[in-house]
PyMOL Python script that loads the backbone (N, CA, C, O; Angstrom):
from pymol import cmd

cmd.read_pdbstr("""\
ATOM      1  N   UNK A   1      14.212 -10.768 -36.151  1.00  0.00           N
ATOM      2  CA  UNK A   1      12.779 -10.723 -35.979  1.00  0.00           C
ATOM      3  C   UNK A   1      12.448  -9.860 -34.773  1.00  0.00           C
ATOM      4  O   UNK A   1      13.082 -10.024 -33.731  1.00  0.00           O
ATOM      5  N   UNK A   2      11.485  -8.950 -34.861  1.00  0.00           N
ATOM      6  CA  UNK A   2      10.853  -8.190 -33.741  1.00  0.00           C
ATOM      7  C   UNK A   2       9.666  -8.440 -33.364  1.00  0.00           C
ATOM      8  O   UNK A   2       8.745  -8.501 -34.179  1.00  0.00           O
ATOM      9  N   UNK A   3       9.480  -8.643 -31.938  1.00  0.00           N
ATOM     10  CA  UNK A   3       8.251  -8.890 -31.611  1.00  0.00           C
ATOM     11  C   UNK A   3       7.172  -7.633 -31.185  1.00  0.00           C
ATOM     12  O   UNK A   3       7.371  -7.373 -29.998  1.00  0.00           O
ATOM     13  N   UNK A   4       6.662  -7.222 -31.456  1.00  0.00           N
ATOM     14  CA  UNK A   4       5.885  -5.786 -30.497  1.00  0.00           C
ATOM     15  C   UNK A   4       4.841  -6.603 -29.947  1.00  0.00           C
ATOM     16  O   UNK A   4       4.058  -7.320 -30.571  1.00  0.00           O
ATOM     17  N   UNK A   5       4.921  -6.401 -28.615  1.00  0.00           N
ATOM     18  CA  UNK A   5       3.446  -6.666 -27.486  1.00  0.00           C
ATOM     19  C   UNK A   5       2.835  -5.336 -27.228  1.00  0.00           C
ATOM     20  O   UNK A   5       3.315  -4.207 -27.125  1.00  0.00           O
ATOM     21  N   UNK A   6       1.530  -5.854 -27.149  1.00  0.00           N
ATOM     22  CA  UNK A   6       0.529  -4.611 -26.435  1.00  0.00           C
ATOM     23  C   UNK A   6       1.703  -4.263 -25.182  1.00  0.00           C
ATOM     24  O   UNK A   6       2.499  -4.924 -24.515  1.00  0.00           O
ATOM     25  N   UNK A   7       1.228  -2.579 -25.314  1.00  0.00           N
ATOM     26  CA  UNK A   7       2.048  -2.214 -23.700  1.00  0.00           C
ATOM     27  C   UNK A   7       1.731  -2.905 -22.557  1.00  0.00           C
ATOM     28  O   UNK A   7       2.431  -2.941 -21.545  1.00  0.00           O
ATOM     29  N   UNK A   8       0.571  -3.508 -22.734  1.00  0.00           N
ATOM     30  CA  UNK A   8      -0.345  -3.768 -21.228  1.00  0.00           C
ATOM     31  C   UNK A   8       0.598  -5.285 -20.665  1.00  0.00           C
ATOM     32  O   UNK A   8       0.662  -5.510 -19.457  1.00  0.00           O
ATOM     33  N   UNK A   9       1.267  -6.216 -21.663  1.00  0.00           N
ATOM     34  CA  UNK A   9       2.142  -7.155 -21.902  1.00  0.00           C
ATOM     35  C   UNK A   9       3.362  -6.947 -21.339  1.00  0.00           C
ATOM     36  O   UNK A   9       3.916  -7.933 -20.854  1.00  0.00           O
ATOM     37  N   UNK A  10       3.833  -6.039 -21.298  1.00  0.00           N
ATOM     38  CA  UNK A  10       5.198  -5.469 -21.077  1.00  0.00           C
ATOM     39  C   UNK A  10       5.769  -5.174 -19.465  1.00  0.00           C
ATOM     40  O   UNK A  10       6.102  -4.202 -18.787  1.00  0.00           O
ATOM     41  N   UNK A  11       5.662  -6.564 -19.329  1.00  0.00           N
ATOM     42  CA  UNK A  11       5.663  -6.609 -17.476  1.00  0.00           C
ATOM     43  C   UNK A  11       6.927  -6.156 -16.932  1.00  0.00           C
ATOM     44  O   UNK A  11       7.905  -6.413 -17.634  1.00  0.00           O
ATOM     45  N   UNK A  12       7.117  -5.594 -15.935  1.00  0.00           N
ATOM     46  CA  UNK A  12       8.470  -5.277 -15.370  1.00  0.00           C
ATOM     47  C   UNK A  12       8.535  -6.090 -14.280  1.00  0.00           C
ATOM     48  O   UNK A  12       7.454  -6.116 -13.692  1.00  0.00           O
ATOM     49  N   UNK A  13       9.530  -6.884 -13.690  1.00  0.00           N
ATOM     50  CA  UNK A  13       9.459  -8.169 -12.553  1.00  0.00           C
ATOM     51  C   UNK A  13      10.465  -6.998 -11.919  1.00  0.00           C
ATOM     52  O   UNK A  13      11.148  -6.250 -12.619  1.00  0.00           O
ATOM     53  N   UNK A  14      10.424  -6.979 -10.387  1.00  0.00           N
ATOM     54  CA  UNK A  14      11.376  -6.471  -9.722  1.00  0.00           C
ATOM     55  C   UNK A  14      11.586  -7.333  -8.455  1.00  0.00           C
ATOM     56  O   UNK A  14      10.622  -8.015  -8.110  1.00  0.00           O
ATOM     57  N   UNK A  15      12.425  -7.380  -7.906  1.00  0.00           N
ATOM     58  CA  UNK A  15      12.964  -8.190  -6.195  1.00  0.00           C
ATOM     59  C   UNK A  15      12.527  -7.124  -5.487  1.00  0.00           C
ATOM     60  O   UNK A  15      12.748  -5.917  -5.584  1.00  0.00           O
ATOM     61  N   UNK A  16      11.643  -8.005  -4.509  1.00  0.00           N
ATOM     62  CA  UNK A  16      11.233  -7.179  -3.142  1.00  0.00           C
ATOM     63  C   UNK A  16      11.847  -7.825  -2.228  1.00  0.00           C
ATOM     64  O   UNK A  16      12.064  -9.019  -2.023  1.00  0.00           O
ATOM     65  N   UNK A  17      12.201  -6.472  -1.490  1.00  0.00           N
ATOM     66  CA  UNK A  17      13.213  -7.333   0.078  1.00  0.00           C
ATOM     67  C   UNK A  17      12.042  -6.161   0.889  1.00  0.00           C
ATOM     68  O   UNK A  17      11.845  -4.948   0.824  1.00  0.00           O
ATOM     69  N   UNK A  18      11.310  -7.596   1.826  1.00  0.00           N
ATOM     70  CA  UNK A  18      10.934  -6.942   2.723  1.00  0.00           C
ATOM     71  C   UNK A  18      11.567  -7.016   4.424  1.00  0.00           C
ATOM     72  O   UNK A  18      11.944  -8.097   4.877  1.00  0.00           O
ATOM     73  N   UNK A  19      11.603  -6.132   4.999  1.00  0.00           N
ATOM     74  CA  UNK A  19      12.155  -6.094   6.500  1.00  0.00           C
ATOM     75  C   UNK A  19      11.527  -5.266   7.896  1.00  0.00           C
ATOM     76  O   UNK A  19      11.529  -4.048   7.719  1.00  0.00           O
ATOM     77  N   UNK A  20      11.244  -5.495   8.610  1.00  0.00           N
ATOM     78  CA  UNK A  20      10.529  -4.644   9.651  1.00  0.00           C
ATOM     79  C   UNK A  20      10.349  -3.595   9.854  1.00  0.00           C
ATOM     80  O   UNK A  20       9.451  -3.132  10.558  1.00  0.00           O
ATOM     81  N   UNK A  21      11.327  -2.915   9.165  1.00  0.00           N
ATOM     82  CA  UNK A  21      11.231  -1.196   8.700  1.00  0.00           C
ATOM     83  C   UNK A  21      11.510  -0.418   7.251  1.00  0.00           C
ATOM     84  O   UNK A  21      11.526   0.774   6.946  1.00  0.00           O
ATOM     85  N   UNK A  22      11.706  -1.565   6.555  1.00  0.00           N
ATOM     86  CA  UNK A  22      11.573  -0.769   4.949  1.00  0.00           C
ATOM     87  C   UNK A  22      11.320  -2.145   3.966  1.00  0.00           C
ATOM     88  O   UNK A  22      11.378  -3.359   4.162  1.00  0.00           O
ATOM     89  N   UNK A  23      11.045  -1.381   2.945  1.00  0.00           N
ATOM     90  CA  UNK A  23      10.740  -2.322   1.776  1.00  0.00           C
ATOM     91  C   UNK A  23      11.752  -1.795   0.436  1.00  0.00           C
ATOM     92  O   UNK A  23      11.872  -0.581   0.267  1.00  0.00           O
ATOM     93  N   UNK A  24      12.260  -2.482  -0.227  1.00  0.00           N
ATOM     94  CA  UNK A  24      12.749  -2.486  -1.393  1.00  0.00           C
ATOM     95  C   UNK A  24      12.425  -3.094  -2.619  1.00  0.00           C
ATOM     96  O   UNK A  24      12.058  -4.264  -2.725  1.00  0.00           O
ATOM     97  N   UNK A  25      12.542  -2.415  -3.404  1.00  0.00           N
ATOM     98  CA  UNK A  25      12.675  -2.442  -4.904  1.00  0.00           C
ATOM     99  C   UNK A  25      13.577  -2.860  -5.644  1.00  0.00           C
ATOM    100  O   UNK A  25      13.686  -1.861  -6.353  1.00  0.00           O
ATOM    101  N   UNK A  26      14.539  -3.781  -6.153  1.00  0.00           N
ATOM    102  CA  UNK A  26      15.551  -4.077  -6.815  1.00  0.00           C
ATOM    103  C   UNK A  26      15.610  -5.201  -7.727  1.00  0.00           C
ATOM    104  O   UNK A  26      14.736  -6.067  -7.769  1.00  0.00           O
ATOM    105  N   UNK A  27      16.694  -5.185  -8.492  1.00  0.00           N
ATOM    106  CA  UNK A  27      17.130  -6.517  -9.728  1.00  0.00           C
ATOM    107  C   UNK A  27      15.164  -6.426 -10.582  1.00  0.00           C
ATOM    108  O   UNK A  27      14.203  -7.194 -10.611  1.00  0.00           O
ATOM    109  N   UNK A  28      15.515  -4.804 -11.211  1.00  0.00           N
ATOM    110  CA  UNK A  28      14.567  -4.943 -12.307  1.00  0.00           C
ATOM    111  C   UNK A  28      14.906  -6.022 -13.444  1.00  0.00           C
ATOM    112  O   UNK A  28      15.955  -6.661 -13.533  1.00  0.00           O
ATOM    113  N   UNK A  29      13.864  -6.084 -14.242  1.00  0.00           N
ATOM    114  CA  UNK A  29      13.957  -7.198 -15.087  1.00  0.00           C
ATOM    115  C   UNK A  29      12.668  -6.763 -16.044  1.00  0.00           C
ATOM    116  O   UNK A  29      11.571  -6.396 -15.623  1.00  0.00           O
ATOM    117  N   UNK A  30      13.016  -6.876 -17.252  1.00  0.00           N
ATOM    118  CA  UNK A  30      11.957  -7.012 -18.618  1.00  0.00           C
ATOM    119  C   UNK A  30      11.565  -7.995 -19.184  1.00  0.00           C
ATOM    120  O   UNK A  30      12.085  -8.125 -20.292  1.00  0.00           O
ATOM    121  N   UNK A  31      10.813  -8.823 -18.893  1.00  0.00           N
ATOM    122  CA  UNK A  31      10.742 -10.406 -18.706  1.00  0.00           C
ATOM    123  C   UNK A  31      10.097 -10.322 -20.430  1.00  0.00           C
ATOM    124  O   UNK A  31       9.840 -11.483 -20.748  1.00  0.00           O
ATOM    125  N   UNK A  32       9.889  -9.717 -21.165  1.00  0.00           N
ATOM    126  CA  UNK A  32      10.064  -9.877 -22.891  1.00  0.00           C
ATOM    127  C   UNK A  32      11.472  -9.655 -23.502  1.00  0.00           C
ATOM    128  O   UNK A  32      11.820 -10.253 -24.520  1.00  0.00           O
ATOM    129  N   UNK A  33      12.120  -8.938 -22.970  1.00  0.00           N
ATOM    130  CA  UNK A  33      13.480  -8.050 -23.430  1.00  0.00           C
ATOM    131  C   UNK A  33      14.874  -9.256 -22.379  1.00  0.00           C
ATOM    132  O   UNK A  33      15.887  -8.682 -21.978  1.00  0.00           O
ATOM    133  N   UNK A  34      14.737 -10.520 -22.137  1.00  0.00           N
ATOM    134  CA  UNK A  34      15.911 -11.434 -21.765  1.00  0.00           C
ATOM    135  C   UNK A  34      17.003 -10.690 -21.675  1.00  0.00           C
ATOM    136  O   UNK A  34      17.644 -10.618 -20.627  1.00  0.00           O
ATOM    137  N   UNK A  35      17.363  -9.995 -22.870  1.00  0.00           N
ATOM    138  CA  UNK A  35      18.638  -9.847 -23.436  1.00  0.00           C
ATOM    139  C   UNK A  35      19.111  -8.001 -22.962  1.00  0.00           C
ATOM    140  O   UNK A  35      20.015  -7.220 -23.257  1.00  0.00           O
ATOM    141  N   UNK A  36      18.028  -7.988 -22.194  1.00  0.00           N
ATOM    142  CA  UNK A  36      18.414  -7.058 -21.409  1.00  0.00           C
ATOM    143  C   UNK A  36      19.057  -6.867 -20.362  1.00  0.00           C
ATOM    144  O   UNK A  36      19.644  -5.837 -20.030  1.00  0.00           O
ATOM    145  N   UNK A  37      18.934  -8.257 -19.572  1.00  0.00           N
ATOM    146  CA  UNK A  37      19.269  -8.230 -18.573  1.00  0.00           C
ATOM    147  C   UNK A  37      18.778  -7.725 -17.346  1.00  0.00           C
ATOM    148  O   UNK A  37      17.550  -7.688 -17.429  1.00  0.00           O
ATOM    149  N   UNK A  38      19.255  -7.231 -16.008  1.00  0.00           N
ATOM    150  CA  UNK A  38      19.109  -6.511 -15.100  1.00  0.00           C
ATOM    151  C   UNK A  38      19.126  -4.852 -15.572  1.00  0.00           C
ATOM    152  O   UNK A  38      20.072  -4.262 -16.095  1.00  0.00           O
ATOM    153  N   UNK A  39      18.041  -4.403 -15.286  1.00  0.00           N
ATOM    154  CA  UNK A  39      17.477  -3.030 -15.951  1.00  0.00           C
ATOM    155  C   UNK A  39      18.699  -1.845 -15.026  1.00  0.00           C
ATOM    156  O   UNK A  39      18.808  -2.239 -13.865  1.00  0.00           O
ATOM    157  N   UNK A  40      19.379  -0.847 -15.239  1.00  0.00           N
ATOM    158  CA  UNK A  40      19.510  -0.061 -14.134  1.00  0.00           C
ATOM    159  C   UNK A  40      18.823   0.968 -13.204  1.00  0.00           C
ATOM    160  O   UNK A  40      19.297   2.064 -12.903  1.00  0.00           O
ATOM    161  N   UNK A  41      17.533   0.415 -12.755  1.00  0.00           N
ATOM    162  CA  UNK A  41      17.112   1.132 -12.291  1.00  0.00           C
ATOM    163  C   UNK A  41      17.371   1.228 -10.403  1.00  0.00           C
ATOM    164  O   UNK A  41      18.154   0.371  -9.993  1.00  0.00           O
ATOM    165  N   UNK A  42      17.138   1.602  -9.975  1.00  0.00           N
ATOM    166  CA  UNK A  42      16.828   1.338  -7.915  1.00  0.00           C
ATOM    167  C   UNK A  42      18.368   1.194  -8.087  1.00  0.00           C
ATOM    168  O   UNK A  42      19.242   1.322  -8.944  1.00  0.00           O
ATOM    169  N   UNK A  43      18.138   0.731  -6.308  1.00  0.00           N
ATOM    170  CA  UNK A  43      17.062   0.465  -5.830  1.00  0.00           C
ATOM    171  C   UNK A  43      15.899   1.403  -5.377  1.00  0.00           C
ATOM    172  O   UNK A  43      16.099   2.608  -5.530  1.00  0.00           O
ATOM    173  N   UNK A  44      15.046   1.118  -4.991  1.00  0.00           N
ATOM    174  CA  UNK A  44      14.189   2.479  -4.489  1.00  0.00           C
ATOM    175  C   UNK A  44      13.612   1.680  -2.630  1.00  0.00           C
ATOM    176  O   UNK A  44      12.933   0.653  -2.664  1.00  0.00           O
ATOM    177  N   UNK A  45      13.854   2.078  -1.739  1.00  0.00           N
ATOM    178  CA  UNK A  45      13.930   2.173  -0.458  1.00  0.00           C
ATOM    179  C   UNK A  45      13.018   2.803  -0.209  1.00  0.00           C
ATOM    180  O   UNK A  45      13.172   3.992  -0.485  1.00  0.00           O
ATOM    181  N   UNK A  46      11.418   2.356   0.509  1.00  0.00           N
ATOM    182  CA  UNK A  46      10.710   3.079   1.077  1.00  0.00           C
ATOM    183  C   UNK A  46      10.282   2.675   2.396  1.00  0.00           C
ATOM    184  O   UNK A  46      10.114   1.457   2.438  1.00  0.00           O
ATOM    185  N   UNK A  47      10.020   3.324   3.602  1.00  0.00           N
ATOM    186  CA  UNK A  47       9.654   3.281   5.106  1.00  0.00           C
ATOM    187  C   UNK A  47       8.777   2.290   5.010  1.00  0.00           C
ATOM    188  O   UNK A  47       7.829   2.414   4.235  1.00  0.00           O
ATOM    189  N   UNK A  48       8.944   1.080   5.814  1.00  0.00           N
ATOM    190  CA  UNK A  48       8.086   0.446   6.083  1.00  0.00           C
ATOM    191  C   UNK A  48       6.582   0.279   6.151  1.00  0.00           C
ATOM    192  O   UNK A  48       5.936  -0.443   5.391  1.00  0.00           O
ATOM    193  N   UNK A  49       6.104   0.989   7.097  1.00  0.00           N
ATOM    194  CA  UNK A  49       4.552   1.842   7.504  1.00  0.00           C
ATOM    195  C   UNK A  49       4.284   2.808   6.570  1.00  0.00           C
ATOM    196  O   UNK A  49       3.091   2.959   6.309  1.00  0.00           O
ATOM    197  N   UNK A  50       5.074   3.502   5.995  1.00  0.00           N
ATOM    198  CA  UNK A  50       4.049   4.095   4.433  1.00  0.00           C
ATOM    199  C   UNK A  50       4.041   3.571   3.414  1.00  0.00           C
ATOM    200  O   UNK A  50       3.174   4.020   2.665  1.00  0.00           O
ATOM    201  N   UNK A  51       4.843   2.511   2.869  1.00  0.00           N
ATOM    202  CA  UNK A  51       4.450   1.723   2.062  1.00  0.00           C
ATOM    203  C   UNK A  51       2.997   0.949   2.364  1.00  0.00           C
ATOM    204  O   UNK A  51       2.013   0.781   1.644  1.00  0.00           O
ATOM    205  N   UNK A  52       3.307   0.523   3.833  1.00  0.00           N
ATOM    206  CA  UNK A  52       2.018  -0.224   3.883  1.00  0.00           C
ATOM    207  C   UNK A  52       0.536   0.249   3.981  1.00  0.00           C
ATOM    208  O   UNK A  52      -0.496  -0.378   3.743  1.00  0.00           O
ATOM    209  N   UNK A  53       0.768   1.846   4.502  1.00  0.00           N
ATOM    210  CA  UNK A  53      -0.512   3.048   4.655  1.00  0.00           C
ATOM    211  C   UNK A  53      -0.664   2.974   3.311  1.00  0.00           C
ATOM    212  O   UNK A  53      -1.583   2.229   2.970  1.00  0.00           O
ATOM    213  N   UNK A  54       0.324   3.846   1.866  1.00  0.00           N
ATOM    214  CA  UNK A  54      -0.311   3.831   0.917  1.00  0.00           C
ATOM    215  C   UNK A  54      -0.852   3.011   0.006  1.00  0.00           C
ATOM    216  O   UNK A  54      -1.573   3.342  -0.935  1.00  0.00           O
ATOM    217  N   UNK A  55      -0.254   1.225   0.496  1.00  0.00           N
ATOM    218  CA  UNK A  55      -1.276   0.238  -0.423  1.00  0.00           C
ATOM    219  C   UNK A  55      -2.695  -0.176   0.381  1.00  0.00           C
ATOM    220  O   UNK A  55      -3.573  -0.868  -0.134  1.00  0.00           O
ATOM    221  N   UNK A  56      -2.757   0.414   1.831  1.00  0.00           N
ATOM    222  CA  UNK A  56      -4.221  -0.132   2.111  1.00  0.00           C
ATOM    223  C   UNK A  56      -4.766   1.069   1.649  1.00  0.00           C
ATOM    224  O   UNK A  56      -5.865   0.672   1.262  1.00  0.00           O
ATOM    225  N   UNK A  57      -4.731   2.697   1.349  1.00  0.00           N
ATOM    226  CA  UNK A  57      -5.608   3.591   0.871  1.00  0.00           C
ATOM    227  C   UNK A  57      -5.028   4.007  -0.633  1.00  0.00           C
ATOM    228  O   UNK A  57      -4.276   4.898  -1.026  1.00  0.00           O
ATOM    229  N   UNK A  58      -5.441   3.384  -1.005  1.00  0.00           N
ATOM    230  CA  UNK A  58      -5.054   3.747  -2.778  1.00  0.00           C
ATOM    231  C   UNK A  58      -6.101   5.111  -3.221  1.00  0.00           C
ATOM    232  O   UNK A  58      -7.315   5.275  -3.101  1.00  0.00           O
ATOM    233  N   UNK A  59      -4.759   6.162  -3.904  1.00  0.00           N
ATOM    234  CA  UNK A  59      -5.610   7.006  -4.434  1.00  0.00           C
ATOM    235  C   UNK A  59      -6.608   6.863  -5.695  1.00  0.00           C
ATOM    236  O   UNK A  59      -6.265   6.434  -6.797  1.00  0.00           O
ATOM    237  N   UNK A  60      -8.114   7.368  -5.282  1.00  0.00           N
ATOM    238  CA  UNK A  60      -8.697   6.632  -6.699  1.00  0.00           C
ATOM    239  C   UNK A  60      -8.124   7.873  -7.966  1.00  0.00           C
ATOM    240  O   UNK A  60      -7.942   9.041  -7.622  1.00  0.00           O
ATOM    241  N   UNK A  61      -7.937   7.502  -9.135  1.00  0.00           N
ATOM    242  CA  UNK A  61      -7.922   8.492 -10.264  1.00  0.00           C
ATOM    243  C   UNK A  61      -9.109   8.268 -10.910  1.00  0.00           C
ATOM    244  O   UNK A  61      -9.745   7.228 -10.739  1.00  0.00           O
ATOM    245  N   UNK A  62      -9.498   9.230 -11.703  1.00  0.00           N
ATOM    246  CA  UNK A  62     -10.427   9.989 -12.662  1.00  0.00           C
ATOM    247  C   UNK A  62     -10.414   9.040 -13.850  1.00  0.00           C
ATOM    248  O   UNK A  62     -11.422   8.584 -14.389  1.00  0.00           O
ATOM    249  N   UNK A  63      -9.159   8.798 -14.192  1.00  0.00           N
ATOM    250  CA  UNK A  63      -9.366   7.810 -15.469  1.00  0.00           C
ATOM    251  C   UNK A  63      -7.877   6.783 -15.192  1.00  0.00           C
ATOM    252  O   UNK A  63      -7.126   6.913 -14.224  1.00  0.00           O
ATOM    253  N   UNK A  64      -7.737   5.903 -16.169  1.00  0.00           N
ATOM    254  CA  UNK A  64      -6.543   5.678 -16.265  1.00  0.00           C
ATOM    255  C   UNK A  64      -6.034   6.310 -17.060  1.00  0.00           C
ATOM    256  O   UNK A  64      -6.577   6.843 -18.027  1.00  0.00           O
ATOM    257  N   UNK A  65      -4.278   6.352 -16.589  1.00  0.00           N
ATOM    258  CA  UNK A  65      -3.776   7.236 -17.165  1.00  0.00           C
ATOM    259  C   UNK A  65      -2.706   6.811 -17.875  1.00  0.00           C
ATOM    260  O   UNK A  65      -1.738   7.528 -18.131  1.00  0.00           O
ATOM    261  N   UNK A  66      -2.890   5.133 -18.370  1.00  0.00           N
ATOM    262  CA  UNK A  66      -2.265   4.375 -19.776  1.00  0.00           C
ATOM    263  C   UNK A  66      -3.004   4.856 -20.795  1.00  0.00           C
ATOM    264  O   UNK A  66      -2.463   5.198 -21.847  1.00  0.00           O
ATOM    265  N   UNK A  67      -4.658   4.957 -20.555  1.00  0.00           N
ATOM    266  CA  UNK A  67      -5.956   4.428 -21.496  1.00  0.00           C
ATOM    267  C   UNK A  67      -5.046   5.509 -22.930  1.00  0.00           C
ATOM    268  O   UNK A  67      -4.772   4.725 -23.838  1.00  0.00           O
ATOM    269  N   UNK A  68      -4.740   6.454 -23.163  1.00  0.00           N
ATOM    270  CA  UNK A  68      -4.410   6.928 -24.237  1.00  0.00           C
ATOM    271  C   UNK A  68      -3.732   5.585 -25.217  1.00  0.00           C
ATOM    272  O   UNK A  68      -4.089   4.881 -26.161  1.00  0.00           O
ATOM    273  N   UNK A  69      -2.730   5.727 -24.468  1.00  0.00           N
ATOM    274  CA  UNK A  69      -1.197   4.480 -25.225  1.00  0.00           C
ATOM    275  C   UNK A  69      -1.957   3.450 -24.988  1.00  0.00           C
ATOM    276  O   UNK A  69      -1.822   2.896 -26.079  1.00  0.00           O
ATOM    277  N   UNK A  70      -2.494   2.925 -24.534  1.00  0.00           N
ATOM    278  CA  UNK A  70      -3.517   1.488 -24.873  1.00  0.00           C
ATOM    279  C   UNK A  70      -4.695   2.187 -26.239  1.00  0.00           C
ATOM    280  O   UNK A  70      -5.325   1.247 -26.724  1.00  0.00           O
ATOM    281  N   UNK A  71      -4.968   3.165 -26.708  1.00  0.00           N
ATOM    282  CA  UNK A  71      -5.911   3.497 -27.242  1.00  0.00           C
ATOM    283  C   UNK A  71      -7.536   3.054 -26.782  1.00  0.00           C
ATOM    284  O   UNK A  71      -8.436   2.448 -27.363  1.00  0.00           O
ATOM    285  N   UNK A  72      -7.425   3.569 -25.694  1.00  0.00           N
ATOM    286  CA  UNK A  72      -8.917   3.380 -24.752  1.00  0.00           C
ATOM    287  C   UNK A  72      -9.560   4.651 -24.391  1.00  0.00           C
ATOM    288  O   UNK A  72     -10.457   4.665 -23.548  1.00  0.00           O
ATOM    289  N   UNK A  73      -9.120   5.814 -25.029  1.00  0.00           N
ATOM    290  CA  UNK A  73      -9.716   7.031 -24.616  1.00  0.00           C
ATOM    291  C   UNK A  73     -10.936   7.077 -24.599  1.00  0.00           C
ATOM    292  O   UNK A  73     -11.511   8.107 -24.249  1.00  0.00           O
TER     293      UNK A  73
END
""", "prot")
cmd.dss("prot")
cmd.show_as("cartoon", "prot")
cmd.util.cbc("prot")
cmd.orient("prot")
């Protein structure tokens, strides 16, 4: 049996290790896909202080740029 979820469904869980000077990304996970396991992705390692600069100024975009593959054009 196959299940298809809307993309918007299709959550990716990842481990954040945070530390006084960087943040990480690791032990992806496809929390529909179990049987996937641990994804191979990362880790991905970013500087502390620009992680945290670029989530207090988020760039705005023009549209979203799922809305196609959701069929929201």
């Amino acid at each position: 049996m196959s299940l298809e979820l809307p993309l918007r469904d299709r959550r990716l869980l990842a481990r954040l290790r945070v530390t006084a000077t960087q943040v990480t990304w690791s032990g992806f996970y496809q929390l529909h896909r179990p049987e996937w396991g641990e994804l191979p992705l990362g880790p991905y390692v970013f500087p502390r202080p620009a992680y945290e600069a670029a989530l207090a100024t988020p760039v705005p975009l023009a549209q979203d740029p799922l809305a196609p593959l959701l069929g929201k054009e």
